[in-house]
N, CA, C and O atoms as a MOPAC input file, in Angstrom:
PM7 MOZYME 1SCF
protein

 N    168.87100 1    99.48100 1    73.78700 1
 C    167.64600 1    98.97300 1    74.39000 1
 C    167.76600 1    99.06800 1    75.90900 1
 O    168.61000 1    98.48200 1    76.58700 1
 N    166.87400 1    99.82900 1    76.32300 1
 C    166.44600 1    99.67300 1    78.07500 1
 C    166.69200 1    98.20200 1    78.56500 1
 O    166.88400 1    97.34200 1    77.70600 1
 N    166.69900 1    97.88200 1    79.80900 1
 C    166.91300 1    96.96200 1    80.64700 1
 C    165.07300 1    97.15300 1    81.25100 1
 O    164.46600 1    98.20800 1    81.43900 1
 N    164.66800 1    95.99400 1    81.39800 1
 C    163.53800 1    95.90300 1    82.08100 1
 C    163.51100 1    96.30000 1    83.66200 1
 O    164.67400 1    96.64400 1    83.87700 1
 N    162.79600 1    96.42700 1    84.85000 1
 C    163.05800 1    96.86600 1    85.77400 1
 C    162.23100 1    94.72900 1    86.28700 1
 O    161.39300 1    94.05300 1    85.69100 1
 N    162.83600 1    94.51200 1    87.24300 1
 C    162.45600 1    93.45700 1    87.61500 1
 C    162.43800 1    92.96400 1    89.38400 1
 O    163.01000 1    93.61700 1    90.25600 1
 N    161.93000 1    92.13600 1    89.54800 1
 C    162.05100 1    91.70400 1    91.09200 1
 C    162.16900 1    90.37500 1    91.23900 1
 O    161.50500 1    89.62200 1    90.52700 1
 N    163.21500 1    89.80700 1    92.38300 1
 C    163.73400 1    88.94600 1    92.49100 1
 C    162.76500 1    88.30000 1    94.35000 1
 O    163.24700 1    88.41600 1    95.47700 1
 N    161.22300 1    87.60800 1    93.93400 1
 C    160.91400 1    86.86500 1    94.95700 1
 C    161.62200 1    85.84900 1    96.02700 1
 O    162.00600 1    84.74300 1    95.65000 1
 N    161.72300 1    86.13800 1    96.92900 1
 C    162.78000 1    84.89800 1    98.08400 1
 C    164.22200 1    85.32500 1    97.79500 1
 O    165.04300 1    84.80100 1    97.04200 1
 N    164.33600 1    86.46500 1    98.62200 1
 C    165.64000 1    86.98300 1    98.06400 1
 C    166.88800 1    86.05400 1    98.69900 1
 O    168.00700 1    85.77000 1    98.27300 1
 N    166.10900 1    85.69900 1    99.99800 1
 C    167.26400 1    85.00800 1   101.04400 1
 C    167.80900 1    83.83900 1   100.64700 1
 O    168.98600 1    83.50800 1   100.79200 1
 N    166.75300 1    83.08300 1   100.03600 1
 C    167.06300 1    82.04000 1    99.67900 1
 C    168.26000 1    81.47100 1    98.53800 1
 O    168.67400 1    82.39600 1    97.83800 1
 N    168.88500 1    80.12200 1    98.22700 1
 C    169.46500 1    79.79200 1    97.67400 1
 C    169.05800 1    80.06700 1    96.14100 1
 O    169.92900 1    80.58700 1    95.44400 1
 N    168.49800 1    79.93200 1    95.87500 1
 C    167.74900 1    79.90100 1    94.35800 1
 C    167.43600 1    81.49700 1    94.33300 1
 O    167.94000 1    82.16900 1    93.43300 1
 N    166.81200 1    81.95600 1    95.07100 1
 C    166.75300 1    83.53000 1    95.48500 1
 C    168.30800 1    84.46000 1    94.73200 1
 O    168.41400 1    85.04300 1    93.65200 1
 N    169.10800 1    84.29700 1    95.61600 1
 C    170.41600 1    84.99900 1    95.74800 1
 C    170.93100 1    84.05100 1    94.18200 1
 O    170.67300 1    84.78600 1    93.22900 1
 N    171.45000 1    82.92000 1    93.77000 1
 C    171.32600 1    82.26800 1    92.18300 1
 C    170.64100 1    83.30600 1    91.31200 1
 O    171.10800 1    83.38900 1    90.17600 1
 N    169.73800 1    84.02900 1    91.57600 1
 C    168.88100 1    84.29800 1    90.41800 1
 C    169.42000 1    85.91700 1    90.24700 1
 O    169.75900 1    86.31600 1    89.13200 1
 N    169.48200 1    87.00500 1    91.70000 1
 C    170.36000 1    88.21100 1    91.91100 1
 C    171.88600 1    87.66500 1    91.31700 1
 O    172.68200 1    88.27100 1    90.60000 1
 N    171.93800 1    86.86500 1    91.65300 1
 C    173.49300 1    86.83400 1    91.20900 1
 C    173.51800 1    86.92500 1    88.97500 1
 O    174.28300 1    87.52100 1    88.21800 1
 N    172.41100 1    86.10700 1    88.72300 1
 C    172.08200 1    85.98400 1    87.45700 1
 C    172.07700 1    87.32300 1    86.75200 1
 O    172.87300 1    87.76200 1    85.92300 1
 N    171.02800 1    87.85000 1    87.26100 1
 C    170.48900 1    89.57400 1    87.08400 1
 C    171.27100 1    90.87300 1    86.76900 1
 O    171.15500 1    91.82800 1    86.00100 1
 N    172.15700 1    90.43400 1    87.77000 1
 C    172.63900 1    91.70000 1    88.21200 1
 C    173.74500 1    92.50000 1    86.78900 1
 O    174.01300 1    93.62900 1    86.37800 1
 N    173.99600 1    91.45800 1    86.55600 1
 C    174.74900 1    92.07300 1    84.70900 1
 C    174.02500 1    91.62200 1    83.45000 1
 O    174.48700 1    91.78000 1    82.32000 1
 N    172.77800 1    91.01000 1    83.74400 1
 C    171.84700 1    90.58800 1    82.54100 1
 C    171.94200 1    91.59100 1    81.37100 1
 O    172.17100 1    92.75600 1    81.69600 1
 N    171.78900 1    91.28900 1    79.94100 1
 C    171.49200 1    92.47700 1    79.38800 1
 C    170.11900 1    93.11600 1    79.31800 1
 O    169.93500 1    94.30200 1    79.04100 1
 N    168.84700 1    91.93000 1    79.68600 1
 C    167.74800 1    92.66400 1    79.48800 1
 C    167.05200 1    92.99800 1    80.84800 1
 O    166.16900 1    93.83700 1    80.67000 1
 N    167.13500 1    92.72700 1    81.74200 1
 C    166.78500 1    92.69300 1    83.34100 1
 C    167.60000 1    93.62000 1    84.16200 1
 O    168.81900 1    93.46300 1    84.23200 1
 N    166.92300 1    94.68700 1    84.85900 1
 C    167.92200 1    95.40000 1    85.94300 1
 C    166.68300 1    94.84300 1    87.25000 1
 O    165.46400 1    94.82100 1    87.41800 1
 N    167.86600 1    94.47700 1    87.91300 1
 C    167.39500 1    94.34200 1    89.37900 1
 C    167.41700 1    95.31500 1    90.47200 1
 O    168.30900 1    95.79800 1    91.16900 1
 N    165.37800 1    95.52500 1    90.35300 1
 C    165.62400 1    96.95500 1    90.93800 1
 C    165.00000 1    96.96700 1    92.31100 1
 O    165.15800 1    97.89100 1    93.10800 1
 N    164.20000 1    95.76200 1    92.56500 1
 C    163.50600 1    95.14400 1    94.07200 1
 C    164.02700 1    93.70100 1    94.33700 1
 O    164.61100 1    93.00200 1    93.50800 1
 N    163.67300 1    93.30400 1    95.84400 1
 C    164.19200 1    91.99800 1    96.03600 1
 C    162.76600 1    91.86300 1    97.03800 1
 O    162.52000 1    92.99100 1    97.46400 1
 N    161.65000 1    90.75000 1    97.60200 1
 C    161.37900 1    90.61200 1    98.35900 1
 C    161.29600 1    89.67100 1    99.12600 1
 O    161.29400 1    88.67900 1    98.39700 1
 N    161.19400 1    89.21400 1   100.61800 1
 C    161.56500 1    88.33000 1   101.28400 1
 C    160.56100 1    87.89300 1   102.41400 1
 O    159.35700 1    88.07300 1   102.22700 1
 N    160.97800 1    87.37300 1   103.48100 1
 C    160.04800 1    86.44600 1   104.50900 1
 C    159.83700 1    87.78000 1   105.38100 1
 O    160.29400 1    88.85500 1   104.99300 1
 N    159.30900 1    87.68300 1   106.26400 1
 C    158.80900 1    88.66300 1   107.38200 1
 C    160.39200 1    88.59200 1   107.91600 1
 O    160.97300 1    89.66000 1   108.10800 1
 N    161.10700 1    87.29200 1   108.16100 1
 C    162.29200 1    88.06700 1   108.78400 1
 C    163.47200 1    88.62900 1   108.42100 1
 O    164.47600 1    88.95200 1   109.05500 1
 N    162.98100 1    88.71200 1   106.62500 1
 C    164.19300 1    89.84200 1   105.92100 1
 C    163.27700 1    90.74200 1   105.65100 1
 O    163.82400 1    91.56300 1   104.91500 1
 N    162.29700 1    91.01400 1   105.81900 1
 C    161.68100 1    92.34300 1   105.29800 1
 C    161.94600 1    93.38200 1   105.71400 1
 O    161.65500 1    93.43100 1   106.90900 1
 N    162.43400 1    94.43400 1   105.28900 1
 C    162.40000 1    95.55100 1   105.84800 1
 C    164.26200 1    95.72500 1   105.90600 1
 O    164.67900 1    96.88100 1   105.83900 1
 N    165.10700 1    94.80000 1   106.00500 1
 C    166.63200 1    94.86000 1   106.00400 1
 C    166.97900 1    94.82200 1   104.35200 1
 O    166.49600 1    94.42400 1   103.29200 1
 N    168.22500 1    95.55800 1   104.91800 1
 C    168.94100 1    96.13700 1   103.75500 1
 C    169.44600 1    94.54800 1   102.94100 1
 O    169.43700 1    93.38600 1   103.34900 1
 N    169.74000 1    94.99000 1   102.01700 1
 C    170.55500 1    93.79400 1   101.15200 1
 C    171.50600 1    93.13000 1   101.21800 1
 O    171.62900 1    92.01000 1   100.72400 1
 N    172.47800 1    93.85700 1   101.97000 1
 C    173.19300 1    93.59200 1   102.13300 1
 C    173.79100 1    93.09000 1   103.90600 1
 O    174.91400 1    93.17000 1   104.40300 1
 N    172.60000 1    92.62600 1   104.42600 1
 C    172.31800 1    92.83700 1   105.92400 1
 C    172.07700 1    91.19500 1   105.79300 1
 O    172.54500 1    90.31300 1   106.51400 1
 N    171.31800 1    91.08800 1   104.80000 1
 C    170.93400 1    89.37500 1   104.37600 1
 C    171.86900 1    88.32500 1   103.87500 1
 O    172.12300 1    88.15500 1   102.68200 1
 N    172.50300 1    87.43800 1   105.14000 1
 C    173.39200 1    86.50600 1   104.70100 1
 C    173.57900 1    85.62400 1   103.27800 1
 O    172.89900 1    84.71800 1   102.79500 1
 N    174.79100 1    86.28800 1   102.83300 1
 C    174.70100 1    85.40000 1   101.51100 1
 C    175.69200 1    84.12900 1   101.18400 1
 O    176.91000 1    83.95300 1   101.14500 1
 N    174.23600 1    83.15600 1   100.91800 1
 C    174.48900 1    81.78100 1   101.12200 1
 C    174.94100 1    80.85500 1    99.94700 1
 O    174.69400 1    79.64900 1    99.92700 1
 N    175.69100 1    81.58400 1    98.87600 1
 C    175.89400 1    80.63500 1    97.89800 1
 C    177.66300 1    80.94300 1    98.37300 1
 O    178.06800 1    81.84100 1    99.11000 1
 N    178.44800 1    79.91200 1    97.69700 1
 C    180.07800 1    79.15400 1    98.00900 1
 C    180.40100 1    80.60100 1    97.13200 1
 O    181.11700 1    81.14200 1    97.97400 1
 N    180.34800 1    81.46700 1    96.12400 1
 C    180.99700 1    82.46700 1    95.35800 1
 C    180.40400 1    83.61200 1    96.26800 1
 O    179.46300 1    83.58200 1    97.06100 1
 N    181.41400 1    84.81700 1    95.83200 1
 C    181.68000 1    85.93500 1    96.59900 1
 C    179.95600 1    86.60200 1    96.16600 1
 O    179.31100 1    86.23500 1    95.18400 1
 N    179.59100 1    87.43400 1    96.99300 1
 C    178.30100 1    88.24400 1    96.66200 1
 C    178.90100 1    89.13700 1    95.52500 1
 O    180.04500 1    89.58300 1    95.44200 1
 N    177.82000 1    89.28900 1    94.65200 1
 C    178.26300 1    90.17500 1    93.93900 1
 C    178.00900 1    91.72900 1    93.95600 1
 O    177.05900 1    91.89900 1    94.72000 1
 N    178.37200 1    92.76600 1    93.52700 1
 C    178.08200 1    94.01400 1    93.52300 1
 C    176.68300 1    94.44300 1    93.31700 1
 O    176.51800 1    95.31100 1    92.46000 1
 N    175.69100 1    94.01700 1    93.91500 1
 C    174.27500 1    94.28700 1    94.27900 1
 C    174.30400 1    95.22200 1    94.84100 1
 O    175.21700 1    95.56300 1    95.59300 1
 N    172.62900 1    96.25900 1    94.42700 1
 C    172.21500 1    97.20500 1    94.39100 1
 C    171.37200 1    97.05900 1    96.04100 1
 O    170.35200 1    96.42800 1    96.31900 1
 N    172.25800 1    97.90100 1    96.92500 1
 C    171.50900 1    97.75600 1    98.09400 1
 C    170.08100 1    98.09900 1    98.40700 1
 O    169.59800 1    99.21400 1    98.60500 1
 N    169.50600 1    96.93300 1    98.41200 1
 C    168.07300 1    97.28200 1    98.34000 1
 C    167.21300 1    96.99200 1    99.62000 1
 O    167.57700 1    95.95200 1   100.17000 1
 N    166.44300 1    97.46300 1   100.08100 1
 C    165.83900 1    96.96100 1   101.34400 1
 C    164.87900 1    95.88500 1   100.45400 1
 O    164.56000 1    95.82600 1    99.26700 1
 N    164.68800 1    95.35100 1   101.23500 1
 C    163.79200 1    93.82100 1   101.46000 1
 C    161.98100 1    94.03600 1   101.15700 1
 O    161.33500 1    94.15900 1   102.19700 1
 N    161.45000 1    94.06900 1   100.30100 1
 C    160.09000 1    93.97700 1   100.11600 1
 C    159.34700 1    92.95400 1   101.28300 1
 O    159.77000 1    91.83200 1   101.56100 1
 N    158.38300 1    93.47100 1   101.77500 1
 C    157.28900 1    92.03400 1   102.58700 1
 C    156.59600 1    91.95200 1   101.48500 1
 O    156.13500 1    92.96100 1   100.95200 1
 N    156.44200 1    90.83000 1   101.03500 1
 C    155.50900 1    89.88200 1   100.60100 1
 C    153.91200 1    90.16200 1   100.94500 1
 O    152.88500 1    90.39300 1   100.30800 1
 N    154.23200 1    90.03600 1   102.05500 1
 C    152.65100 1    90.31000 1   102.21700 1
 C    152.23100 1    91.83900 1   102.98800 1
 O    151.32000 1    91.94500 1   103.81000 1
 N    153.01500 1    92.84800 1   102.57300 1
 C    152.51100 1    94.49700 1   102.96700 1
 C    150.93100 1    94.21800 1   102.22300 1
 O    150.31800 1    93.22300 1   101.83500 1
 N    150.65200 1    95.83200 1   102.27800 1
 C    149.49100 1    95.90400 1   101.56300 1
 C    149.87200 1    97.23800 1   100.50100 1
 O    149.03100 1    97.97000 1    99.97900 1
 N    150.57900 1    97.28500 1   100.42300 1
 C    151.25500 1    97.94500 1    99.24700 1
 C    152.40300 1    97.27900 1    98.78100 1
 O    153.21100 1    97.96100 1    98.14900 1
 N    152.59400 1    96.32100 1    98.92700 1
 C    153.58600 1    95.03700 1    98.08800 1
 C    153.40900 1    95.47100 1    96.24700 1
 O    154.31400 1    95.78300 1    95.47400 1
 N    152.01100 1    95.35100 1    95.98000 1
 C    151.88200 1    95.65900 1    94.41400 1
 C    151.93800 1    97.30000 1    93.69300 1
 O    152.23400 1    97.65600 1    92.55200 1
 N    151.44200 1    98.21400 1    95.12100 1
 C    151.88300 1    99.05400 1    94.31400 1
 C    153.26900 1    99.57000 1    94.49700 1
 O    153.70200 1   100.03200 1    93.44100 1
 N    153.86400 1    99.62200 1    95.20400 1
 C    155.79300 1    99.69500 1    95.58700 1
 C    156.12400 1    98.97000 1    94.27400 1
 O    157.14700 1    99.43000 1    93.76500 1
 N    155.63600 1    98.10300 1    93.66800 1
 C    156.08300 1    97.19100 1    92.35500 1
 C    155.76000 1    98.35300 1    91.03400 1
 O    156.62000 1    98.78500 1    90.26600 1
 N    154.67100 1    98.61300 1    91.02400 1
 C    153.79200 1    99.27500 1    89.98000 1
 C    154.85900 1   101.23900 1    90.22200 1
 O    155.24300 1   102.00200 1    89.33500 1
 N    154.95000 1   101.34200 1    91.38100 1
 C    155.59700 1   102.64800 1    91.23800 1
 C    157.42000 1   102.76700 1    91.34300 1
 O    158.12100 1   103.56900 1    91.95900 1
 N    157.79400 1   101.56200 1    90.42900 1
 C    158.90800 1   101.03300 1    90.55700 1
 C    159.59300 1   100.68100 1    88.74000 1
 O    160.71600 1   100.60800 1    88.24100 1
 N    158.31700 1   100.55700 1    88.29300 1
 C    157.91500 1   100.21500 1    86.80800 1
 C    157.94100 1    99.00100 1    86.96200 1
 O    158.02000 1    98.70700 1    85.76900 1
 N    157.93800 1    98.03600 1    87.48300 1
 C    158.16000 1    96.51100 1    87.48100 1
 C    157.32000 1    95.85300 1    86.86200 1
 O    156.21900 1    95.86900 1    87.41300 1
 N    157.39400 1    95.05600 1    85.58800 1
 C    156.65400 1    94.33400 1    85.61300 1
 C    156.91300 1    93.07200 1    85.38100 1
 O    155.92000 1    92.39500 1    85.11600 1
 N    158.31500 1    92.32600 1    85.40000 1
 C    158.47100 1    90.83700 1    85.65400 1
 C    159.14200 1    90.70200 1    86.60700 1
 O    160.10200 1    91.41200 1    86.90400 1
 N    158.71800 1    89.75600 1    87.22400 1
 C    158.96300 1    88.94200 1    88.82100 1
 C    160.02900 1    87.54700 1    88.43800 1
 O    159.42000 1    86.79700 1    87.67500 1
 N    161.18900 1    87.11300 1    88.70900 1
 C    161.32500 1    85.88500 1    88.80100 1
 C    161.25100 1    85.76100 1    90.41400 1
 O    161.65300 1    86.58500 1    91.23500 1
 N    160.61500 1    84.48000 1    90.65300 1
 C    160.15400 1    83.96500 1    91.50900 1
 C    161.04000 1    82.50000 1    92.03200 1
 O    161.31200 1    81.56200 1    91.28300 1
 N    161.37500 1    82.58800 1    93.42200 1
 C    162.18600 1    81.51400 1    93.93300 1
 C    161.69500 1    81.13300 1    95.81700 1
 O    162.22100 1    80.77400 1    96.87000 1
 N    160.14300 1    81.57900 1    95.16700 1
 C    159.37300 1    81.26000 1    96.62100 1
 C    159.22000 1    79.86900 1    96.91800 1
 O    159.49800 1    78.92300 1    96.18100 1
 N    158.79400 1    79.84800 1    97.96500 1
 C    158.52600 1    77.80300 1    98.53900 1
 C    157.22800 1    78.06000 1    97.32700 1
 O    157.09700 1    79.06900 1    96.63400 1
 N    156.25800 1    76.70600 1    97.31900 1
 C    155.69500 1    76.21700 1    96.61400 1
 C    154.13200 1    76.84900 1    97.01700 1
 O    153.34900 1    77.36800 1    96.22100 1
 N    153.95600 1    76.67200 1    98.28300 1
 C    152.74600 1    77.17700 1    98.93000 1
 C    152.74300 1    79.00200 1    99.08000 1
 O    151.68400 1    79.51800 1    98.72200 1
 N    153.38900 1    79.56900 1    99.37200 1
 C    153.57900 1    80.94800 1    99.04400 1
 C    153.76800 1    81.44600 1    97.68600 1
 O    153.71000 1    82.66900 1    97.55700 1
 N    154.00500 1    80.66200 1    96.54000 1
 C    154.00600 1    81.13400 1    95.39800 1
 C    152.94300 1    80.76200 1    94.78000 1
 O    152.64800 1    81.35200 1    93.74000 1
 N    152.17400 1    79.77400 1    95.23400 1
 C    150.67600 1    79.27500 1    94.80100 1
 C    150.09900 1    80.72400 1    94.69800 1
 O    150.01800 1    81.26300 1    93.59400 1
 N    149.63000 1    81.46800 1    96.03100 1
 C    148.92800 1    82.60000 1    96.15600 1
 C    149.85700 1    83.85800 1    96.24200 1
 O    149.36900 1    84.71900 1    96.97400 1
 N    151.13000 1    84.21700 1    95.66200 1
 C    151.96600 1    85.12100 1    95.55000 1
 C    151.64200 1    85.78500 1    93.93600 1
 O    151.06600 1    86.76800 1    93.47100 1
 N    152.35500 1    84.65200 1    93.45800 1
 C    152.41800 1    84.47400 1    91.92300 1
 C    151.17900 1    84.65200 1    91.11700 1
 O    151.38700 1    85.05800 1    89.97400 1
 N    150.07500 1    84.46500 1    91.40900 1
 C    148.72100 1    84.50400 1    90.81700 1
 C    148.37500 1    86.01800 1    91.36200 1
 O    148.04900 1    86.61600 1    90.33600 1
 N    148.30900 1    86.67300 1    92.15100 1
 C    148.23900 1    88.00100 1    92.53100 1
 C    149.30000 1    89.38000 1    91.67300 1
 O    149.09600 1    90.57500 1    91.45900 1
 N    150.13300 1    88.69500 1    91.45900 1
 C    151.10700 1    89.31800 1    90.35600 1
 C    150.84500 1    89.12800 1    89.11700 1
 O    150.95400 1    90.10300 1    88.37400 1
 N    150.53300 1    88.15700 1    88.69500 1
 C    150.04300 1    87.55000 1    87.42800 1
 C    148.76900 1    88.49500 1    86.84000 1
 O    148.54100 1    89.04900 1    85.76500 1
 N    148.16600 1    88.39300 1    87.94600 1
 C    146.49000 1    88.85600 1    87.88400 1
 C    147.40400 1    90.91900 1    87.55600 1
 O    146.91500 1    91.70000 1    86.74100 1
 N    148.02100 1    91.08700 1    87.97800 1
 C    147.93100 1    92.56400 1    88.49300 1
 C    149.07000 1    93.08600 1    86.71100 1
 O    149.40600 1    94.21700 1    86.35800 1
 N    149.33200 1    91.81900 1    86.05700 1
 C    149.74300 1    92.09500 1    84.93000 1
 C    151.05700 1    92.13100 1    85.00500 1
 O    151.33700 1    92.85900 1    84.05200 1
 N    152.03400 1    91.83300 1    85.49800 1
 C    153.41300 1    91.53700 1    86.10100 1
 C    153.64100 1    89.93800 1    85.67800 1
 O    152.93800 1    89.00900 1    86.07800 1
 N    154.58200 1    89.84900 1    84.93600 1
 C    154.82000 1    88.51400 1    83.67100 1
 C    155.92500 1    87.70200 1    85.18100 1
 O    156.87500 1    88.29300 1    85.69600 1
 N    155.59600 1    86.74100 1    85.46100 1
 C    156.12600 1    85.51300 1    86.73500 1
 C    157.31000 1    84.41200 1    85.85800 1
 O    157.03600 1    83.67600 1    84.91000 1
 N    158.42200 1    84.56200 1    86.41200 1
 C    158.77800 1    83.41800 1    85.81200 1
 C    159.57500 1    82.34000 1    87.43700 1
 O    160.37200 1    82.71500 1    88.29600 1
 N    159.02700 1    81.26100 1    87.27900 1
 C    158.66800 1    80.68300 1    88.83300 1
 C    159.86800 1    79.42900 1    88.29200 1
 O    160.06600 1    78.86400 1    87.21600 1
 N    160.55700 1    79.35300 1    89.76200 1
 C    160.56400 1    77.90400 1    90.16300 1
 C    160.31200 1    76.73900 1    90.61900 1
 O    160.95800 1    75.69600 1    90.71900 1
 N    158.82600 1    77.21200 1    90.99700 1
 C    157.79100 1    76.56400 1    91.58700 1
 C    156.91300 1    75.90900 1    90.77800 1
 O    156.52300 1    76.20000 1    89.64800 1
 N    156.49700 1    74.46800 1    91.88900 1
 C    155.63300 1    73.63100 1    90.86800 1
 C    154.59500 1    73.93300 1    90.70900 1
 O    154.04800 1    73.37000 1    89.76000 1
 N    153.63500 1    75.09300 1    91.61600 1
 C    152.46900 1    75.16200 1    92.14500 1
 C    151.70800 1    75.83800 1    90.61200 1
 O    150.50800 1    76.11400 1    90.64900 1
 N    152.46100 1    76.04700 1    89.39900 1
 C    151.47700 1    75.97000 1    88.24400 1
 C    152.02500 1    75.67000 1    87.64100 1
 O    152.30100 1    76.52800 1    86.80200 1
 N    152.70300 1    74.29900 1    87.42900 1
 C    153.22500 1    73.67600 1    86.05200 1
 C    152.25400 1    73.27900 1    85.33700 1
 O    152.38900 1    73.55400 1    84.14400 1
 N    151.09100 1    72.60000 1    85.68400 1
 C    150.29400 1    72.13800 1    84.73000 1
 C    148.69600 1    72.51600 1    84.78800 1
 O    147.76000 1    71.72100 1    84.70400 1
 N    148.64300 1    73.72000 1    84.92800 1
 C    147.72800 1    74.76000 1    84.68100 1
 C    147.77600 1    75.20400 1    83.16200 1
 O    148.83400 1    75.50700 1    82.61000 1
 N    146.62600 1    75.21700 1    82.57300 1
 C    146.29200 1    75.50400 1    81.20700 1
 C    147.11200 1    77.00200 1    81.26600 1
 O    147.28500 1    77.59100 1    82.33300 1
 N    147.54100 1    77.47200 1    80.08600 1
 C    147.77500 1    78.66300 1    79.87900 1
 C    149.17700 1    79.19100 1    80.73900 1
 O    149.70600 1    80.29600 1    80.61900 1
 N    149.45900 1    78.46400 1    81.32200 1
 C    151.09600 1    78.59500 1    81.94100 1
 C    151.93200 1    77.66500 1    80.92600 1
 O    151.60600 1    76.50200 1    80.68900 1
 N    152.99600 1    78.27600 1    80.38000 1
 C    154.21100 1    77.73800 1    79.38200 1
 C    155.08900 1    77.19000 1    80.41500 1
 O    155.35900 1    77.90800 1    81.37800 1
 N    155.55800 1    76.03400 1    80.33900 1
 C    156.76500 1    75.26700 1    80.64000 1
 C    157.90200 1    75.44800 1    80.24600 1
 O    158.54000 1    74.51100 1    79.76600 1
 N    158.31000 1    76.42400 1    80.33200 1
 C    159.79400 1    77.03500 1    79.32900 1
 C    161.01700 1    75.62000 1    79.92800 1
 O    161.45200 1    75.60800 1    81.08000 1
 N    161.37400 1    74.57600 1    78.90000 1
 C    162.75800 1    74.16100 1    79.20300 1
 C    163.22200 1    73.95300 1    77.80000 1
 O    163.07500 1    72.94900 1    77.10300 1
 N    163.91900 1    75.29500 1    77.45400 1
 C    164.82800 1    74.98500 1    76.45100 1
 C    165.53200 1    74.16900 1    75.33200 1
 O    165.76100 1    74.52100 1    74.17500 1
 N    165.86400 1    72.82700 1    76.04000 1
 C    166.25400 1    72.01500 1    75.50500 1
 C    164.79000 1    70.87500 1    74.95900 1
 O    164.78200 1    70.05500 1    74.04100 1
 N    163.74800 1    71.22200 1    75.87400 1
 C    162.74500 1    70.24800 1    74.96500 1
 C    161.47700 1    71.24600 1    74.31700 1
 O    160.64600 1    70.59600 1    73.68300 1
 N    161.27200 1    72.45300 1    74.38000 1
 C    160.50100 1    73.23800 1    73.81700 1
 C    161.00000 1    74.69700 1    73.35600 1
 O    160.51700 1    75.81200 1    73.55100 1
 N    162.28500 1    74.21500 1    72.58900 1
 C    162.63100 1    76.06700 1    72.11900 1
 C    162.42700 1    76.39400 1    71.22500 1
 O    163.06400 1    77.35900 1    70.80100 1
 N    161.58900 1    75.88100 1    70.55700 1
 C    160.77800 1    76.30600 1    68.94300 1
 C    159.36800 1    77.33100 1    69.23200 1
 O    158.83900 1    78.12300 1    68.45300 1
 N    158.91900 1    76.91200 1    70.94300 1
 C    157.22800 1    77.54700 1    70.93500 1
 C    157.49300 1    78.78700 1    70.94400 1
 O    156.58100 1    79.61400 1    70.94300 1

C-alpha cells in the first residue's frame, strides 16, 4: 500500500515539528510539504530551529510553504496532497483549515476553532473508538 502524500501546518512550531517527527516513518503518511509563518516561509527545513529536547530526525528537506501565497492550494493539489495535519494557532486555523477543507483536503487539527461545529468528528480514541 502507497503512503499518502501529506502536509504538516506550523512547521516551526512545537506541536508542528511533534507531528514531522510523528510522520516521518508513519506507515500510511509521507511527509511531502511543511508550511509556516511569513518568517519561515520560503527557508529550507532544515534552516528552521528545531525545538523539541530529541535529536531532529532525518527529514525530507523541504522549503517552507506560506500559508497565505496565492498558490498555497495549488502547490498542495500539484503535490497530490490531500491530508493536512494541522498545528496552527487557533485564529489562523479558523480560516486556514476551512479553505482546505472546502478545497477537499481531509484536516486533522489541533485546534479548537472547530470542535463543536456540526459535521466535524472529535477523534479521542479512548472515548469514541467504535464511530
Amino acid at each position: 500500500m502507497s503512503r499518502r502524500p501529506c502536509i504538516v501546518l506550523g512547521a516551526s512550531g512545537l506541536v508542528g515539528q511533534r507531528l514531522q517527527q510523528r510522520l516521518i516513518n508513519h506507515p500510511f503518511f509521507e511527509l511531502k510539504a511543511v508550511s509556516g509563518s511569513k518568517q519561515t516561509a520560503g527557508k529550507r527545513l532544515d534552516e528552521v530551529e528545531w525545538r523539541l529536547e530529541q535529536e531532529r530526525p532525518n527529514l525530507p528537506n523541504l522549503e517552507v510553504l506560506d500559508l497565505n501565497a496565492e498558490d498555497f492550494l495549488s502547490s498542495l493539489d500539484s503535490l497530490g496532497i490531500k491530508v493536512a495535519f494541522s498545528a496552527l494557532p487557533d485564529d489562523i486555523a479558523a480560516i486556514i483549515e476551512a479553505k482546505l477543507a472546502k478545497s477537499g483536503i481531509i484536516v486533522f487539527s489541533n485546534s479548537n476553532a472547530y470542535r463543536r461545529k456540526p459535521g466535524v468528528p472529535l477523534v479521542i480514541p479512548e472515548i469514541n473508538q467504535h464511530r
